[in-house]
C-alpha positions in Angstrom: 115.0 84.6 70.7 113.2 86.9 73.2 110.6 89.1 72.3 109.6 92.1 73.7 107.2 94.4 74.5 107.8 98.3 74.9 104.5 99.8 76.6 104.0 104.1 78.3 103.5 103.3 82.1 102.6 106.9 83.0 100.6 109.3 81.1 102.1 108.6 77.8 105.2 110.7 76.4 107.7 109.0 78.5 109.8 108.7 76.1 109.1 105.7 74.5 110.0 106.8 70.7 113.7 106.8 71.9 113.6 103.8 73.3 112.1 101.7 70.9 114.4 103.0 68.6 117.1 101.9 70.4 116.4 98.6 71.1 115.6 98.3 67.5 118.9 98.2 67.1 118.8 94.2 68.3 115.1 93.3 66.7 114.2 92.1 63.5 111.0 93.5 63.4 109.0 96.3 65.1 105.4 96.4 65.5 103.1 98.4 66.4 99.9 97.2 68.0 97.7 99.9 69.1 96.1 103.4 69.2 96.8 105.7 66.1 98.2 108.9 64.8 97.1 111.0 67.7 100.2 109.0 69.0 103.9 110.8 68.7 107.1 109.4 68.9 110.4 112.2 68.3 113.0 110.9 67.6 116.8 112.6 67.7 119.5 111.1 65.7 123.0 112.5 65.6 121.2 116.2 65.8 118.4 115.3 63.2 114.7 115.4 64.8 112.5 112.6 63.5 108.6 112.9 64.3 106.8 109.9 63.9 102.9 108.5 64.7 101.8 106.1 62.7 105.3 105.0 61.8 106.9 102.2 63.7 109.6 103.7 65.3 112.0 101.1 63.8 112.0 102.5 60.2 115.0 104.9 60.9 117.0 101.6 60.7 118.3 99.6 57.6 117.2 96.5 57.1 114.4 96.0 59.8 110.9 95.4 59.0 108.4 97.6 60.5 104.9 96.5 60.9 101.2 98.2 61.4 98.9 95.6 63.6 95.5 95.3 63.4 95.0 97.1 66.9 95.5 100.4 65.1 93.2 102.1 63.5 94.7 103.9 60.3 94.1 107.2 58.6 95.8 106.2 55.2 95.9 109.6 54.2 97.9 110.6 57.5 100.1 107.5 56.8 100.9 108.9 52.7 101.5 112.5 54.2 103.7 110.8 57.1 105.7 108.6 54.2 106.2 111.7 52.4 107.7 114.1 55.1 109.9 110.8 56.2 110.7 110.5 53.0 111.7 114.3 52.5 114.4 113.6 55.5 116.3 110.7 53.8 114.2 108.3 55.0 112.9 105.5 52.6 110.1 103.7 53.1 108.5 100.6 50.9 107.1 97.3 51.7 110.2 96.4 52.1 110.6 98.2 55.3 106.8 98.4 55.9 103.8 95.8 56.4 100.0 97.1 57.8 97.4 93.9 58.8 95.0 93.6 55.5 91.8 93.7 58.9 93.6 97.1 59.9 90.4 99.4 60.6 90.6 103.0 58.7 89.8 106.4 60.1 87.4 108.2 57.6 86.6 112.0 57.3 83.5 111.0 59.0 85.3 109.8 61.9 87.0 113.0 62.4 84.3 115.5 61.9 82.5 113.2 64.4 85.1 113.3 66.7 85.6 117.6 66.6 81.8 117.9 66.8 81.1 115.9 69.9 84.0 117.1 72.2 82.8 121.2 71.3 79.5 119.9 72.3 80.4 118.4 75.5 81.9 122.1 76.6 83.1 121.0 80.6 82.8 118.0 80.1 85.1 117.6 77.0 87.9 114.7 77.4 90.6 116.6 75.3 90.6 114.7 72.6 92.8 115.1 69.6 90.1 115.0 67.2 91.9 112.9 65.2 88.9 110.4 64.6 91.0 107.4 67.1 87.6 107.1 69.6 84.8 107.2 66.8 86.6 104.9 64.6 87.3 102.1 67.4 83.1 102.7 68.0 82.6 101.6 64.5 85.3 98.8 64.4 83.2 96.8 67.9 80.1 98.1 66.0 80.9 95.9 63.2 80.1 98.8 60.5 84.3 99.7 60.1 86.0 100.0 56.4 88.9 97.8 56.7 92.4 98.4 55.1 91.2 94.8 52.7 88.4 96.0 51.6 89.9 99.1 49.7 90.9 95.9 47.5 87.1 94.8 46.8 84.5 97.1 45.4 81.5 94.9 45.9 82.6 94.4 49.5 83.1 98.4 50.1 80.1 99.3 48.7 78.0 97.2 51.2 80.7 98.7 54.3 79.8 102.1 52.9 76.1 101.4 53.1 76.6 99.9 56.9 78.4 102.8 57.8 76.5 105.4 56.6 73.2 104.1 57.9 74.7 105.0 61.8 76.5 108.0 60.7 74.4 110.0 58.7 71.2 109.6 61.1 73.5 110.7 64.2 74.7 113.7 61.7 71.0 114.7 61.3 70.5 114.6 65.1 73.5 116.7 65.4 72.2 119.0 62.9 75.0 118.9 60.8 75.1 117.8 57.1 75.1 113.9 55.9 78.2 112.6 54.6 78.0 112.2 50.5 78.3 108.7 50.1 79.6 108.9 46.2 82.5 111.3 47.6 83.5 109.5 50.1 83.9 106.3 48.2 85.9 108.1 45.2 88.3 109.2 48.4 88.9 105.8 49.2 89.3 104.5 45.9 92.0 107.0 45.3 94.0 106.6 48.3 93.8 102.5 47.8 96.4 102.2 45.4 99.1 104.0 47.4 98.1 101.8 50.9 96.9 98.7 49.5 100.5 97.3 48.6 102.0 97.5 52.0 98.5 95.0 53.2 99.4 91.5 54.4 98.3 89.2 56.8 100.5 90.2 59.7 99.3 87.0 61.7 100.5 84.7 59.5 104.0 86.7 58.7 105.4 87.4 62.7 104.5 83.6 63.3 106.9 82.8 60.5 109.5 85.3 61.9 109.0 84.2 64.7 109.5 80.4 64.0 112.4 81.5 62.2 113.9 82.8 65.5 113.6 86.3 64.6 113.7 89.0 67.5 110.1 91.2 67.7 109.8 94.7 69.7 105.9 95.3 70.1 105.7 99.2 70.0 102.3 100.7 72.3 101.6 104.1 72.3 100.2 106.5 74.7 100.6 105.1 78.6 99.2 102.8 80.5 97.0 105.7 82.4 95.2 106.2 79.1 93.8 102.6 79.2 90.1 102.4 78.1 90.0 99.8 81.5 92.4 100.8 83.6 93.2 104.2 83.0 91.6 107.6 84.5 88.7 106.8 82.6 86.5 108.8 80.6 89.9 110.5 80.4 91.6 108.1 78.4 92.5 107.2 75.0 90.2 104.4 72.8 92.3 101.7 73.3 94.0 98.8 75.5 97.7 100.6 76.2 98.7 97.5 78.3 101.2 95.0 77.3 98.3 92.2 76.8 97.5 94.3 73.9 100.8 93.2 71.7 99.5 90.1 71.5 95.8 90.8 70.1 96.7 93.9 68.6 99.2 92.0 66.2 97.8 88.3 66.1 100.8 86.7 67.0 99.1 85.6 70.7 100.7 85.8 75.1 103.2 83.0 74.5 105.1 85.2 71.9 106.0 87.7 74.9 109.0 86.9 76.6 109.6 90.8 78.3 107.7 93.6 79.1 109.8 97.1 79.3 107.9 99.9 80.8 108.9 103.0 79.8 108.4 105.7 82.9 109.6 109.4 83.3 111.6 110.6 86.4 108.6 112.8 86.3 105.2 113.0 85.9 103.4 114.3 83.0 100.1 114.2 81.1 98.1 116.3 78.6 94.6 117.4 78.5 91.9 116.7 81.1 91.2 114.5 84.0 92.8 113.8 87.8 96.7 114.3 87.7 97.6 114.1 91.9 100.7 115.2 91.7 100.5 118.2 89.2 102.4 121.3 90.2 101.6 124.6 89.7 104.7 126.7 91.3 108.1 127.0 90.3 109.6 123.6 89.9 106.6 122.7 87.9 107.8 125.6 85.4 110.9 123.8 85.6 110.1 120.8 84.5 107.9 122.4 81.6 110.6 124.1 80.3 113.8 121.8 80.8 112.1 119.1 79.7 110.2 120.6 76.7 107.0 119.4 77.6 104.8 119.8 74.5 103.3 117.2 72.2 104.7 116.3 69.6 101.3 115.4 68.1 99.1 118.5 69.3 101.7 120.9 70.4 99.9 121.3 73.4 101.7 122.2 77.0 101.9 118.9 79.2 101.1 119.1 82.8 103.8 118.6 85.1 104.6 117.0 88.7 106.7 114.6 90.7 107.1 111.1 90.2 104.1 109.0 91.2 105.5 105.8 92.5 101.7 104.7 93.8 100.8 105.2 89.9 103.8 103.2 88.3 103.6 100.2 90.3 100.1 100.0 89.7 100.8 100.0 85.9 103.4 98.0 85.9 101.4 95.6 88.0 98.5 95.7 85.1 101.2 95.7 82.3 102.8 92.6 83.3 106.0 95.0 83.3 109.7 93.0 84.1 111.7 96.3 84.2 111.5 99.8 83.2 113.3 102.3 80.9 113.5 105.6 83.1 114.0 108.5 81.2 114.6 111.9 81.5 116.2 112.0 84.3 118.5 114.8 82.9 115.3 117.4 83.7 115.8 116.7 87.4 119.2 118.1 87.1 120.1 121.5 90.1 116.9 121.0 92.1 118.0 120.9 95.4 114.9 119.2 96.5 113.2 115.8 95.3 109.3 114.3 95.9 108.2 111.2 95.0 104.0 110.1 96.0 104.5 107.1 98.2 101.0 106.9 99.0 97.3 109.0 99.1 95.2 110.4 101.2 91.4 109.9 100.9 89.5 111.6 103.4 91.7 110.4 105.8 92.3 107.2 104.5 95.4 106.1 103.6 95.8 104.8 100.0 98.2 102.6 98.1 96.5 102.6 95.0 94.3 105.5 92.5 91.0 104.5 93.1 88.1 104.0 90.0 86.1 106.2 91.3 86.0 109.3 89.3 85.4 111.4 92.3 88.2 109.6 94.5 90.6 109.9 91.8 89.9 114.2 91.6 89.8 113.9 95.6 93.1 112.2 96.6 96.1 113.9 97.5 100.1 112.7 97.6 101.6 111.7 100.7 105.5 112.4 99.7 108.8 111.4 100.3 111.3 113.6 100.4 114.9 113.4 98.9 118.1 115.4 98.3 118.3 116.7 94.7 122.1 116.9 92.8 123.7 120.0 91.0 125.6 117.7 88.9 124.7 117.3 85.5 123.3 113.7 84.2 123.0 114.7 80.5 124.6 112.6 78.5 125.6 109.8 81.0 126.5 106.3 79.6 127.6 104.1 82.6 126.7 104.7 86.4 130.3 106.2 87.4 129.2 109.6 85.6 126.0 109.7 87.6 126.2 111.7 90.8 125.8 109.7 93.8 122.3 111.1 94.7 121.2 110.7 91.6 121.4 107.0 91.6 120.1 107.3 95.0 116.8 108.7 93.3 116.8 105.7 90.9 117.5 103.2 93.3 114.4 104.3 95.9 112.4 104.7 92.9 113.0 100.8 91.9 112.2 99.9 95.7 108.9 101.9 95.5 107.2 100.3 92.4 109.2 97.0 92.9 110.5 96.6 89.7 114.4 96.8 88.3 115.6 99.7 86.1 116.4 98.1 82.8 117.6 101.2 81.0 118.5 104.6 82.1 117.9 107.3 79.4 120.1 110.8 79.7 118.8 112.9 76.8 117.4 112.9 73.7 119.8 111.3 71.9 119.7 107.6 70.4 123.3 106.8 72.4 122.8 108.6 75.8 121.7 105.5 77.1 122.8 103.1 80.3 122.3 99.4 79.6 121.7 97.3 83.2 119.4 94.4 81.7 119.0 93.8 77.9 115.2 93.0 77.6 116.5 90.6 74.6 118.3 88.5 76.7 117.2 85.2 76.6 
């Protein structure tokens, strides 16, 4: 059976929540393998809204297992409040339907007062962090000093992690000039929330290999977008983690030869939140639009999204570095009575002529779009579920857009809802 791999190929908040969900539909098992709660999938379900982040997005459905890789790092007292509120919508969750990797890393208090201090400190030069503790607690996790989800289960082992940890931490709190972290609290924290996390550990390796070999279908579930790729995003403004697909396969344990698809899942749009180089933001009218037709806030912060055309250059690049077969295109609904369409087809550096977003910081806040323009559709698309109820122009749009990042539209998404979907090519096709 084919496995697959959902990955963000823009920005992040393409949509991916949706998707995942409803290719769940034909898996056995959902994984997540990256990133942490900063990430926010919302979900709508026959008028009922669904916000997940740490969550697997395949828990809304009977009788699949949903599973927390070791490429997260975990706030276990964001995943008992999470369990609680899904809980409070009908939602029941046990490890039955749940499984987190024993070598999970945790996010501590000490993570996220880290985190809040830093970015106030940096004042221009902030990233826009979340200041959810993601970036601090991957520091500690390559800096070999991390409390891991097992060792909640051995005292001996978590007093020696404490004592690792604290002797980077509370020296860097000194320099800061804030107060050290009380080491006796923080381990009575941990001790109390160990009993509600600890039975949902196992060693997720060892249990997708066995699904696997039992011909079981796996969706791998990334958050945030390709862009916020600690290698090949818009770096320093990017998330803490690898986004790409590569990282379902370390992120989980299960290893490259268990992907068999990779479905990027791209806006008709563009959109990020927070800082750095976004080359084909708008500021007018139709950027409004999209804003407000498309709802663009996140469903993690709250916090307004930028907004601009579609960035074809950007796409292909990221589905180049993704290892991406076809793409999920969503929203296309938003684009809905313009009368006028761009999509970036190129940059322009200085002259130069680009096909690609440079590394280069300053190249990457220098470049403009070179656009292509098309005719737009009064039509609506909302709710479509086969190509006849799409207006002609609109799968005009669709079609230059697959020419442009050469790669095939998989799925076409029409709204929020779990059914306003067009199948072309089922990524669990063997």
């Amino acid at each position: 059976m084919a496995n697959v791999v959902v990955v963000g190929a823009q920005w992040g908040d393409e949509g991916k929540g949706k998707i995942v969900d409803w290719l769940s539909e034909r898996a056995d098992v959902i994984a997540r393998f990256q990133g942490g709660h900063n990430a926010g999938h919302t979900l709508v379900i026959d008028g009922a809204v669904y916000k997940l982040s740490l969550l697997p997005s395949g828990i809304l459905r009977d009788g699949k297992l949903g599973v927390i890789g070791n490429g997260v790092v975990l706030d276990p007292w964001a995943l008992v409040a999470e369990i609680e509120r899904i809980e409070a919508q009908g939602v029941k969750v046990s490890t039955d339907n749940l499984v987190i990797a024993e070598n999970t890393p945790l996010i501590l208090p000490v993570h996220q007062d880290l985190d809040k201090i830093r970015e106030e400190a940096a004042g221009k030069a902030k990233i826009g962090t979340t200041g959810r503790g993601i970036g601090p607690a991957y520091e500690d996790k390559v800096g070999r000093r991390n409390i891991r989800l097992a060792d909640l289960a051995d005292t001996a082992t978590l007093e020696t992690r404490l004592d690792r940890l604290l002797a980077h931490h509370n020296p860097l709190r000194k320099g800061l000039g804030v107060d050290t972290i009380d080491r006796d609290e923080l381990r009575d924290k941990l001790l109390a929330i160990a009993p509600k996390v600890l039975p949902f550990a196992a060693p997720v390796w060892k249990l997708l290999a066995e699904k696997r070999k039992a011909g079981k279908r796996i969706l791998f579930e990334g958050a945030q977008g390709a862009l916020l790729d600690i290698d090949f995003g818009t770096y320093p403004y990017v998330t803490s983690s690898n986004t790409l697909g590569g990282m379902a396969a370390t992120g989980t344990g299960l290893g490259p030869n268990s992907i068999d698809f990779v479905l990027g899942i791209v806006k008709a749009y563009t959109t990020r939140v927070g800082e750095g180089p976004f080359p084909t933001e708008l500021g007018d009218a139709v950027g409004k639009h999209l804003a407000e037709v498309g709802r663009e806030k996140g469903t993690v912060t709250g916090r307004d999204r930028r907004c601009g055309w579609f960035d074809a250059v950007l796409v292909r690049q990221t589905c180049t570095t993704s290892g991406v077969k076809g793409i999920a295109l969503t929203k296309l609904d938003v684009l809905d009575g313009l009368e006028e369409l761009k999509i970036c087809v190129g940059y322009d550096l200085d002259g130069e002529r680009m096909d690609y977003l440079p590394t280069a910081a300053d190249h990457q806040a220098r470049v403009t779009p070179v656009y292509e323009t098309m005719e737009g559709w009064s039509a609506s698309t909302a709710g479509a579920r086969s190509w006849a109820e799409l207006p002609a122009a609109a799968i005009k749009y669709v079609r230059r857009i697959e020419e442009l990042i050469d790669c095939p539209v998989a799925l076409l998404s029409t709204s929020p809802e779990r059914e306003d979907t067009i199948l072309v090519t089922d990524p669990f096709a063997d």
